[in-house]
C-alpha positions in Angstrom: -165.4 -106.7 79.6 -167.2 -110.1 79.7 -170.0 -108.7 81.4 -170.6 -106.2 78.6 -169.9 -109.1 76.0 -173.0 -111.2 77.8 -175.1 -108.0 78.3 -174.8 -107.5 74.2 -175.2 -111.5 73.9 -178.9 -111.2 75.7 -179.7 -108.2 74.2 -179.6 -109.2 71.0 -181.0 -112.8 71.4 -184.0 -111.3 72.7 -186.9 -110.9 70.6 -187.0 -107.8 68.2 -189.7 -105.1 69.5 -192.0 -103.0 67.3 -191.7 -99.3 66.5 -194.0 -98.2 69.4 -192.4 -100.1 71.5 -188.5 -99.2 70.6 -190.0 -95.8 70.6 -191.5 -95.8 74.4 -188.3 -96.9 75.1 -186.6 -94.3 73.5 -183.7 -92.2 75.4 -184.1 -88.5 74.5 -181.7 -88.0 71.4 -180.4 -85.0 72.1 -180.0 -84.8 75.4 -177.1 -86.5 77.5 -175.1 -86.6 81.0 -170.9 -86.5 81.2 -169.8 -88.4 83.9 -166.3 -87.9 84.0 -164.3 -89.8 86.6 -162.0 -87.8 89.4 -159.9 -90.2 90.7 -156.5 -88.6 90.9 -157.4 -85.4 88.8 -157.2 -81.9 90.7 -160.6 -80.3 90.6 -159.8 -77.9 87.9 -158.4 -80.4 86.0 -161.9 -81.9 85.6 -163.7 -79.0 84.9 -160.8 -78.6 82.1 -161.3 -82.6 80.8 -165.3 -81.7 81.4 -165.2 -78.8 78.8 -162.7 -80.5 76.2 -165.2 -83.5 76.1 -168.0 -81.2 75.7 -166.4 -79.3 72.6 -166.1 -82.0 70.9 -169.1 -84.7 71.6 -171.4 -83.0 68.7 -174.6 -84.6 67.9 -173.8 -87.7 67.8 -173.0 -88.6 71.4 -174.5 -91.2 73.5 -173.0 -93.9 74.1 -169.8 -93.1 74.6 -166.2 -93.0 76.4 -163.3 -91.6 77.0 -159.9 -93.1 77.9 -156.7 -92.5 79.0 -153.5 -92.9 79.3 -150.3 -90.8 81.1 -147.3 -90.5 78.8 -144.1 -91.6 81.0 -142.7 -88.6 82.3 -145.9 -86.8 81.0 -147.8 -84.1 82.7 -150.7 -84.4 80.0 -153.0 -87.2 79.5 -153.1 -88.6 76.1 -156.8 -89.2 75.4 -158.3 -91.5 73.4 -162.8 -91.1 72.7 -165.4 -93.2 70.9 -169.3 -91.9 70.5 -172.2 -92.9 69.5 -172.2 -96.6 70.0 -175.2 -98.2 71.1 -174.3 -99.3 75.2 -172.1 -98.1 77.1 -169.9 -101.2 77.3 -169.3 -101.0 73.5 -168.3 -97.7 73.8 -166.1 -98.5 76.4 -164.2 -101.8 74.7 -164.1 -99.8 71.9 -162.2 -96.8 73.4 -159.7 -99.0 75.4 -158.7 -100.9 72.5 -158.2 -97.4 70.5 -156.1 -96.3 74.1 -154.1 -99.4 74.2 -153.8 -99.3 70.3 -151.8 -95.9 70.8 -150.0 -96.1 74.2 -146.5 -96.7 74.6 -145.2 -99.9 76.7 -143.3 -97.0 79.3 -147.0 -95.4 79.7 -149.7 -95.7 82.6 -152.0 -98.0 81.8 -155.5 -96.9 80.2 -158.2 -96.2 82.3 -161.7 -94.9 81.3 -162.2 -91.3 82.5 -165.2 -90.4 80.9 -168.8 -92.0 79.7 -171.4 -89.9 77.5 -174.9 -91.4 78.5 -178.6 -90.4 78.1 -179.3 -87.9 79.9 -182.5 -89.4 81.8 -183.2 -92.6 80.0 -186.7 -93.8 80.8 -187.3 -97.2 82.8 -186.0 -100.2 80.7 -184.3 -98.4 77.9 -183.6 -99.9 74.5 -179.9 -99.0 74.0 -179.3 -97.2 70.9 -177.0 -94.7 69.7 -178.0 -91.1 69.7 -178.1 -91.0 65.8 -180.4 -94.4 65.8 -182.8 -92.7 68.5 -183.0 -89.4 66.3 -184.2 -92.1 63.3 -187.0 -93.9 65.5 -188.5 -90.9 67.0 -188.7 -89.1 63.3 -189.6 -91.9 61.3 -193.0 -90.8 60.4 -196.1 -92.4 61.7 -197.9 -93.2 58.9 -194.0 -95.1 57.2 -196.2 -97.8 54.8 -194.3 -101.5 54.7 -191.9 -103.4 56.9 -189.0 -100.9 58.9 -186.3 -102.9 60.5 -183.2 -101.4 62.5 -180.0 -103.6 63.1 -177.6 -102.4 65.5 -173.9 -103.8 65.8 -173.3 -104.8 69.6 -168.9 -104.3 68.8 -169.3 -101.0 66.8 -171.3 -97.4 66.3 -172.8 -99.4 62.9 -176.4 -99.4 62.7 -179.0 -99.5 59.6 -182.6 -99.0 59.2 -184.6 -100.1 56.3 -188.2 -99.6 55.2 -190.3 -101.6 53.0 -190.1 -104.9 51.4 -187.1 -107.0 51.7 -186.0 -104.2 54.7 -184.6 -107.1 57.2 -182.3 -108.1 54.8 -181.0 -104.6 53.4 -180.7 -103.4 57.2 -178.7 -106.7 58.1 -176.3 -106.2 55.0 -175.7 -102.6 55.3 -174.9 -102.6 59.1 -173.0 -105.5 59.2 -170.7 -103.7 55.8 -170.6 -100.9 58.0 -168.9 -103.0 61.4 -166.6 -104.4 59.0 -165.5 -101.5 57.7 -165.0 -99.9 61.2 -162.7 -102.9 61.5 -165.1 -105.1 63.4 -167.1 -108.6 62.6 -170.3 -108.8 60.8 -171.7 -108.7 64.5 -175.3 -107.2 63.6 -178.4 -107.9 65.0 -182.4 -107.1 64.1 -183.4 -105.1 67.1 -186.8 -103.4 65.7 -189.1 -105.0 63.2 -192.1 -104.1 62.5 -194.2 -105.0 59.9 -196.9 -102.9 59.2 
């Protein structure tokens, strides 16, 4: 968990990039890979867990995680998923604490079975949800004024603003959202670009 704490901690004290360059850097939206994990799961058992996952992922998907837990004297896993955050460590924290949150003290301990990633990211990708990667490749090209994007690095909270006075709105509106997903006001500029 540290390690994804410091990845997030040198993301986001890097220097904010421009649109063209968030979008050459751009994961395809809607496109991504399930890895899901088979350590002690019968084959058919995975291809089961694979197709659950996939019913439910929607849109929304990358980054994301799935966790588990066995339920003492359980033959089902009691599973536990969090999507569209913006790395796959978040995604990950996040689903542990939402396995833990929910599993009883006589239960296995919770273990990440699943992750949602792009598909085929290209070389150096900036890590943004799905939903924040459909926004940067649609945002039209000829967008007048300032457009800023913050991303939270603990939650799926993210904001984009255009215009005047954009860094600001995008800071306060993500950093509500992280709150409200029970977070801190953890948000960071990641594109700005002023036009």
């Amino acid at each position: 968990m540290t390690a994804g704490l410091c990845l997030w901690a040198a993301a986001a004290t890097a220097q904010p990039l421009t649109l063209d360059e968030a979008r050459a850097r751009l994961p395809d939206a809607d496109r991504y890979s399930l890895a899901v994990e088979n350590e002690g799961l019968a084959p058919d058992a995975v291809q089961e867990l694979a197709a659950l996952i996939a019913g439910a992922i929607g849109q929304d998907h990358f980054y994301g995680a799935v966790a588990a837990h066995l339920p003492a004297g359980g033959t089902r896993l009691a599973i536990s998923m969090r999507l569209a955050h913006h790395s796959g460590p978040a995604a990950e924290r996040a689903v542990l604490a939402d396995c833990e949150a929910d599993r009883p003290a006589d239960a296995s301990p919770c273990r990440i079975i699943a992750r949602i990633l792009p598909e085929t990211p290209p070389e150096d990708p900036i890590e943004v949800s799905s939903a924040a990667a459909h926004m940067l490749a649609d945002l039209p090209d000829d967008a007048e004024g300032p457009v800023h994007l913050a991303l939270s690095g603990g939650s799926a909270a993210w904001a984009a603003w255009l215009g005047q006075g954009s860094q600001a709105s995008a800071l306060e509106e993500c950093n509500a959202a992280a709150i409200a997903a029970g977070g801190p006001a953890d948000c960071q500029i990641v594109v700005d670009d002023t036009r």
